[in-house]
Every structure is written in C-alpha cells, then in structure tokens.
MOPAC internal coordinates of N, CA, C and O (Angstrom, degrees):
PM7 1SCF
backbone

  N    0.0000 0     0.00 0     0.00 0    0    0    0
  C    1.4504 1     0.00 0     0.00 0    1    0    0
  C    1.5250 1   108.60 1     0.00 0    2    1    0
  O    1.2310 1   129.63 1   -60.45 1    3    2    1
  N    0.9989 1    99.04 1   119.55 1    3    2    1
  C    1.8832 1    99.11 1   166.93 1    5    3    2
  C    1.4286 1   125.12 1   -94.13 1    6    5    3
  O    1.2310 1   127.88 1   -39.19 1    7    6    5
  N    1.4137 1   102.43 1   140.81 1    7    6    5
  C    1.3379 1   118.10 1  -147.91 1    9    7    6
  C    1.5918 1   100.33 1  -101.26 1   10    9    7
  O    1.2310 1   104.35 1   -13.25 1   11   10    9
  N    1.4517 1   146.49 1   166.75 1   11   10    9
  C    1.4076 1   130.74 1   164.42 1   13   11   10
  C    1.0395 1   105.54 1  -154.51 1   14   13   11
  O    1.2310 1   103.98 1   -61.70 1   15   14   13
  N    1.8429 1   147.12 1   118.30 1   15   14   13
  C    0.9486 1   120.27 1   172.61 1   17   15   14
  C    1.6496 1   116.50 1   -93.81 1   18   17   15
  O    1.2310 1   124.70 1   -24.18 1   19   18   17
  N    0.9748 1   108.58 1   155.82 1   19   18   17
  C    1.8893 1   125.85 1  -176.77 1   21   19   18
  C    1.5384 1   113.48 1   -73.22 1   22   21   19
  O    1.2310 1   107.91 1  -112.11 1   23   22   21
  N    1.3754 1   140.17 1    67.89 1   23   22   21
  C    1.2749 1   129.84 1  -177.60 1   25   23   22
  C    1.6206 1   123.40 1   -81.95 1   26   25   23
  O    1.2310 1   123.32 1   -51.22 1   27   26   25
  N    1.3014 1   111.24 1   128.78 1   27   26   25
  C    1.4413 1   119.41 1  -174.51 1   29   27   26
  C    1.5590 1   101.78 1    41.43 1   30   29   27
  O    1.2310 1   126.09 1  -122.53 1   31   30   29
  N    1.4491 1   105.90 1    57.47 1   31   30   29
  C    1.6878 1   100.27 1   161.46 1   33   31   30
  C    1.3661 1   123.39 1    66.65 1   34   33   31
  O    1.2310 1   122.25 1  -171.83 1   35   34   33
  N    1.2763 1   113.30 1     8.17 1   35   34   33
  C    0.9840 1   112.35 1  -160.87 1   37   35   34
  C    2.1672 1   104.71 1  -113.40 1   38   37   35
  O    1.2310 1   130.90 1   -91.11 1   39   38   37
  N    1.7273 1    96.58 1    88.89 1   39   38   37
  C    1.2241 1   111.13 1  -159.53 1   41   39   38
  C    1.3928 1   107.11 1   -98.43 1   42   41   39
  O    1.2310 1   120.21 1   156.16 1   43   42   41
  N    1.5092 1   117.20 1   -23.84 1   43   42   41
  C    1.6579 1    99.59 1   158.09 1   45   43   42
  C    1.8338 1   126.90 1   -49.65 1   46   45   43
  O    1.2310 1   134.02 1   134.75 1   47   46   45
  N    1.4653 1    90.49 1   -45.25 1   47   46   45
  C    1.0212 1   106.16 1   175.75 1   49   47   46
  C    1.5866 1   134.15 1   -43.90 1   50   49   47
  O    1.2310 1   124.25 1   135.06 1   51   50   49
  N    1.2354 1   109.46 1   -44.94 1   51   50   49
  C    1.5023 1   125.61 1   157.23 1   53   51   50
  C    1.3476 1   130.65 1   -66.77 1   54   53   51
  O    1.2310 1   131.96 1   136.14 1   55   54   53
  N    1.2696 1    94.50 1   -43.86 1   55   54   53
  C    1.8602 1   106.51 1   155.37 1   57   55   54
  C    1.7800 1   121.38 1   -41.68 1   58   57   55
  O    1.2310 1   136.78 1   135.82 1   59   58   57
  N    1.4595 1    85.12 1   -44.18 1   59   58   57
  C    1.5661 1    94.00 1   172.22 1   61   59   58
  C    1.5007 1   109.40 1   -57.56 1   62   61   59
  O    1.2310 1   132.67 1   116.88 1   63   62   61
  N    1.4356 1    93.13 1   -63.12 1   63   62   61
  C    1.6987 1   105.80 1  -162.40 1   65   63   62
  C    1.9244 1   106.31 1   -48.44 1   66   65   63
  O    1.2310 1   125.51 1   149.73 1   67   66   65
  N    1.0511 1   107.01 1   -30.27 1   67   66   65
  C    1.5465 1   113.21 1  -160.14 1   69   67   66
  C    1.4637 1    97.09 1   -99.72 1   70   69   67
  O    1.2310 1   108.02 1  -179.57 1   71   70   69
  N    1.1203 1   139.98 1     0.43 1   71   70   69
  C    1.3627 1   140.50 1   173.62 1   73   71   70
  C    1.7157 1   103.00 1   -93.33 1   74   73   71
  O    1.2310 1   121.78 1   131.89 1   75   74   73
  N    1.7152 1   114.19 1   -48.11 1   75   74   73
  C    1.3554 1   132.19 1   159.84 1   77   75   74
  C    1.7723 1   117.34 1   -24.12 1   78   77   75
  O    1.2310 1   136.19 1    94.21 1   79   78   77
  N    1.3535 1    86.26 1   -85.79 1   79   78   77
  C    1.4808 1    97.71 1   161.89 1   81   79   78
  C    1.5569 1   129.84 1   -18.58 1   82   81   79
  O    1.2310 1   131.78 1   103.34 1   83   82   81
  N    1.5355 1    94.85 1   -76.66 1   83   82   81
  C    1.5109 1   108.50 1  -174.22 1   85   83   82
  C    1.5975 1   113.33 1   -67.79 1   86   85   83
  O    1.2310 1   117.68 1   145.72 1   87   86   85
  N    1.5009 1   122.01 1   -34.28 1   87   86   85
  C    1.6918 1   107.51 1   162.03 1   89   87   86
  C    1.6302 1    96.83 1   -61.06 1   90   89   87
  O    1.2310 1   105.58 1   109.39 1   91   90   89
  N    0.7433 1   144.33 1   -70.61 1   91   90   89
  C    1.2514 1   166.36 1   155.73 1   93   91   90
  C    2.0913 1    99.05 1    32.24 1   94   93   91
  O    1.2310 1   137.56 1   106.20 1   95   94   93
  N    1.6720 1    83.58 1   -73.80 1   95   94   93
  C    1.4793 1   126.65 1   178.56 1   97   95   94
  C    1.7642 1    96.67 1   -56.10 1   98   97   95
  O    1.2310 1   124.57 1   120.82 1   99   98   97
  N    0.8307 1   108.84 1   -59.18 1   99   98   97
  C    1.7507 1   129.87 1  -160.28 1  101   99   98
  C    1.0857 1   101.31 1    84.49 1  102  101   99
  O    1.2310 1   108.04 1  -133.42 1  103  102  101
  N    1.4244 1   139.94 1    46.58 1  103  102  101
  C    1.2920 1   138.45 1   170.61 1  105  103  102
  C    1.6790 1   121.61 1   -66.39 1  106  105  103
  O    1.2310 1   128.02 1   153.83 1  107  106  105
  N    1.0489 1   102.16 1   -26.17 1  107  106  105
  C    1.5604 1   115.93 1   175.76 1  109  107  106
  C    1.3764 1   124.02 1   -74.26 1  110  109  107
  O    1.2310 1   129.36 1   133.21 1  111  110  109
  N    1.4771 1    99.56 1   -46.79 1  111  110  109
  C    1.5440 1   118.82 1   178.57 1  113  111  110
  C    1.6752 1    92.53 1   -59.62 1  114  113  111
  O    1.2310 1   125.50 1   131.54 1  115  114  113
  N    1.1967 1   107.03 1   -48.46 1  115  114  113
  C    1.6124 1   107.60 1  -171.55 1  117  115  114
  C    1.9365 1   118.41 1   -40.23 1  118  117  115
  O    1.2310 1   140.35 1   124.81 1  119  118  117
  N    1.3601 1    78.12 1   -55.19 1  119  118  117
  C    1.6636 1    91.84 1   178.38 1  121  119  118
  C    1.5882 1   116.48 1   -72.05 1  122  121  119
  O    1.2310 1   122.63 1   145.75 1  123  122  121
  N    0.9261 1   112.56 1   -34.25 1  123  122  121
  C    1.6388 1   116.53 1   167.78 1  125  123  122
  C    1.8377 1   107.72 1   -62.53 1  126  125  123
  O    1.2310 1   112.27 1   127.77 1  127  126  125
  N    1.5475 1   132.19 1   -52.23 1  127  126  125
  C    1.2700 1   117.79 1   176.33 1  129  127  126
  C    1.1116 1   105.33 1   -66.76 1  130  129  127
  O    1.2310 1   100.12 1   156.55 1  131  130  129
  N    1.3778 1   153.59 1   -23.45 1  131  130  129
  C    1.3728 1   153.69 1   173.45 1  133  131  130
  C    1.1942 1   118.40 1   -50.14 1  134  133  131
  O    1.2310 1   122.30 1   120.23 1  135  134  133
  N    1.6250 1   113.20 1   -59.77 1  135  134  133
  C    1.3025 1   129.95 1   155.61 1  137  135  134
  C    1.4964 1   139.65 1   -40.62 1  138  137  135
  O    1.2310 1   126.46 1   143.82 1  139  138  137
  N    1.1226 1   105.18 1   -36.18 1  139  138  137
  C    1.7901 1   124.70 1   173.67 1  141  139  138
  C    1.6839 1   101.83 1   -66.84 1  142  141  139
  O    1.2310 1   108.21 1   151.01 1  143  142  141
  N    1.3173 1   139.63 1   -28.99 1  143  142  141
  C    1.0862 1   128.14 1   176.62 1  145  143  142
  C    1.2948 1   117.03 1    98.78 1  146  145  143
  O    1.2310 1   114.83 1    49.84 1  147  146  145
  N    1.2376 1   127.41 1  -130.16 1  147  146  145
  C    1.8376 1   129.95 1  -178.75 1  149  147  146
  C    1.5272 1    92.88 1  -105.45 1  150  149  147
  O    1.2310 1   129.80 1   -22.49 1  151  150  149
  N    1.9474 1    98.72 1   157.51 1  151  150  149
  C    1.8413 1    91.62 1  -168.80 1  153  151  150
  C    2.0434 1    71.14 1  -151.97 1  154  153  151
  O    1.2310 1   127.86 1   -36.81 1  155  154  153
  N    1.3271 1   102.47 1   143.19 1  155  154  153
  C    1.0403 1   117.30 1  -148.78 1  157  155  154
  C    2.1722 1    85.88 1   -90.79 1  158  157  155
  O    1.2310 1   123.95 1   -37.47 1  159  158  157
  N    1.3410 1   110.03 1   142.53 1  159  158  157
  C    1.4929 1   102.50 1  -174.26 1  161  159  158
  C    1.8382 1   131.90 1   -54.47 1  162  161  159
  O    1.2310 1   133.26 1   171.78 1  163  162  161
  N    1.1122 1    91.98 1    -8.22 1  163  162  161
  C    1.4378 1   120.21 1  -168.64 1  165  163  162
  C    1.4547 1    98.63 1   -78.90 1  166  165  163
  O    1.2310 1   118.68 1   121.70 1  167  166  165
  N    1.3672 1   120.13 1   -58.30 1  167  166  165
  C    1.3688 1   152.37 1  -176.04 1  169  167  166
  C    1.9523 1   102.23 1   -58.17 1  170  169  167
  O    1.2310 1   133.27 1   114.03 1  171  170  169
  N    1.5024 1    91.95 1   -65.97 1  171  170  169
  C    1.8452 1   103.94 1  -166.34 1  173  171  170
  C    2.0424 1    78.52 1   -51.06 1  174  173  171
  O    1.2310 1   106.23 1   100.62 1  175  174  173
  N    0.9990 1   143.18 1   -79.38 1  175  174  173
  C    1.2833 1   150.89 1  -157.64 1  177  175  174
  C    1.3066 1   125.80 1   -56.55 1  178  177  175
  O    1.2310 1   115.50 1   167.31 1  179  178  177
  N    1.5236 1   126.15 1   -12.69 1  179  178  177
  C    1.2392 1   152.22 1   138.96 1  181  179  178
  C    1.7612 1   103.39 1   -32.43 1  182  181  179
  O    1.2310 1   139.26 1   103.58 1  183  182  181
  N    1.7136 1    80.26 1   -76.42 1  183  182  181
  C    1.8411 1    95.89 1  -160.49 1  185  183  182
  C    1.9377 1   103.14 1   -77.22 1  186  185  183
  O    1.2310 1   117.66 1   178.50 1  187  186  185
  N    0.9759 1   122.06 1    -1.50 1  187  186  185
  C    1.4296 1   136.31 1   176.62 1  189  187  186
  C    1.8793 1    88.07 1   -75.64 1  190  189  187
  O    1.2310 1   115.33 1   100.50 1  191  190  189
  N    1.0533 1   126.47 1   -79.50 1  191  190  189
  C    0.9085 1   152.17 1   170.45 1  193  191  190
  C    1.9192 1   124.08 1   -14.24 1  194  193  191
  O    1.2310 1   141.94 1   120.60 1  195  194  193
  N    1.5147 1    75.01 1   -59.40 1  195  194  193
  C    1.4859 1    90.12 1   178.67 1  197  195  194
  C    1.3160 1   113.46 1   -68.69 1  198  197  195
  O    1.2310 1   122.06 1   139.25 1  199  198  197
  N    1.5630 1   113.66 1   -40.75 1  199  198  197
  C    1.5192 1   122.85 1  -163.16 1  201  199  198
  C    1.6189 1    98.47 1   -75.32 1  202  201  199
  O    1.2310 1   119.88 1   143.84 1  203  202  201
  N    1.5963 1   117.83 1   -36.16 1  203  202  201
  C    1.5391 1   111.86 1   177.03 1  205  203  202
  C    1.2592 1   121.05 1   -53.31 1  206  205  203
  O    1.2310 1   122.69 1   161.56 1  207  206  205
  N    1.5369 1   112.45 1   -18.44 1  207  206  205
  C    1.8405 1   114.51 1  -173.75 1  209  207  206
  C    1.6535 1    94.58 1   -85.42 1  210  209  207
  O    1.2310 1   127.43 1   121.87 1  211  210  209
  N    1.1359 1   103.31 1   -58.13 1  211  210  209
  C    1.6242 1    95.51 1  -169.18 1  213  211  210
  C    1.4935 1   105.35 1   -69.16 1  214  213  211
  O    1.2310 1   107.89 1  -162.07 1  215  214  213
  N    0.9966 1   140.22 1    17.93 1  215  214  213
  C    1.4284 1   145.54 1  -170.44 1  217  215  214
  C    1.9304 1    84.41 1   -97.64 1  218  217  215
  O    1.2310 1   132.48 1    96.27 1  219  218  217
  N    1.4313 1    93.50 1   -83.73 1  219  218  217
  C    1.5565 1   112.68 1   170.58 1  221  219  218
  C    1.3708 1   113.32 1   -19.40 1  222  221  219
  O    1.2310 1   123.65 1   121.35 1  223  222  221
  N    1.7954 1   110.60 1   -58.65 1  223  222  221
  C    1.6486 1   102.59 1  -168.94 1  225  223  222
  C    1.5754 1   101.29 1   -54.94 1  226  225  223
  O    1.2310 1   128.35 1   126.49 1  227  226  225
  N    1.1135 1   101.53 1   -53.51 1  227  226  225
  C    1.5624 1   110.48 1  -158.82 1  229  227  226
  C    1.3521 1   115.70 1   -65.47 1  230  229  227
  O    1.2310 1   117.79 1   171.12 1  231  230  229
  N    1.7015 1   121.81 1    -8.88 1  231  230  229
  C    1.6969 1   113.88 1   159.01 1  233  231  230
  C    1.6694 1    98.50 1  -104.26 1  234  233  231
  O    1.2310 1   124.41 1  -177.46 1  235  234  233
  N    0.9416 1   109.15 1     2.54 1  235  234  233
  C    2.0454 1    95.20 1   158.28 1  237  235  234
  C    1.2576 1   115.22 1   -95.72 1  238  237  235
  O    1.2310 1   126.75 1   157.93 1  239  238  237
  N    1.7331 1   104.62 1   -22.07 1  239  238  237
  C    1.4515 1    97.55 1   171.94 1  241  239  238
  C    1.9155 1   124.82 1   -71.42 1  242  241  239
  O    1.2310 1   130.16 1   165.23 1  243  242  241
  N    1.5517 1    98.02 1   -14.77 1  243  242  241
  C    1.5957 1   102.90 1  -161.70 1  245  243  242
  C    1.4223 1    83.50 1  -101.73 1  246  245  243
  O    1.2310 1   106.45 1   158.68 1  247  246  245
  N    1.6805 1   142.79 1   -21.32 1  247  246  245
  C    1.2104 1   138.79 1  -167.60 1  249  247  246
  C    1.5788 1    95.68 1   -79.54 1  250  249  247
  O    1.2310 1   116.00 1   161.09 1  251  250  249
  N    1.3026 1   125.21 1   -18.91 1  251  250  249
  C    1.4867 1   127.74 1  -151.59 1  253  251  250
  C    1.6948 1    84.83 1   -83.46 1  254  253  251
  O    1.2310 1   120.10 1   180.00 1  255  254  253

C-alpha cells in the first residue's frame, strides 16, 4: 500500500507523488494483466518479447 503524506495542502501534489509511485510499482499494469483473463502461451511470449526490445531501447537510450 502506498502511503503519501499531504504537506501544507498541497494535494495535487501528492496525487502526483502517488501516481509516481504506483507506475513506479507497476501496480496498474498488474491489475490490467489480471484482468485480460487466460492468454494463450504463444501470445504471453509474443508480448514478453516485445516488452524486452523496448525495455532494451530505452536503457541504450539512457546509456546513449
């Protein structure tokens, strides 16, 4: 559970912080594959797949 405290009212602000977090977490992503139901093995290994490239671009992009 993520926790946030509210300083001087300032509740966008935490909104931020706790939205941060939770991509952060991948807590969302979590609940979204949960939701999709059964995914045929062929399929789960596709999207396994896919996410490893853009995983890749994006630490050659920050290594660049």
């Amino acid at each position: 559970m993520t926790k946030v405290i509210v300083r001087n009212g300032n509740v966008e602000g935490a909104l931020r912080t706790v939205k941060q977090r939770n991509a952060k977490d991948g807590l969302l992503k979590a609940v979204r594959d949960r939701q999709e139901g059964y995914m045929k093995p062929g399929v789960k290994r596709r999207l396994a797949k896919k996410e490893a490239i853009k995983n890749a671009r994006r630490r050659n992009r920050r290594e660049s």
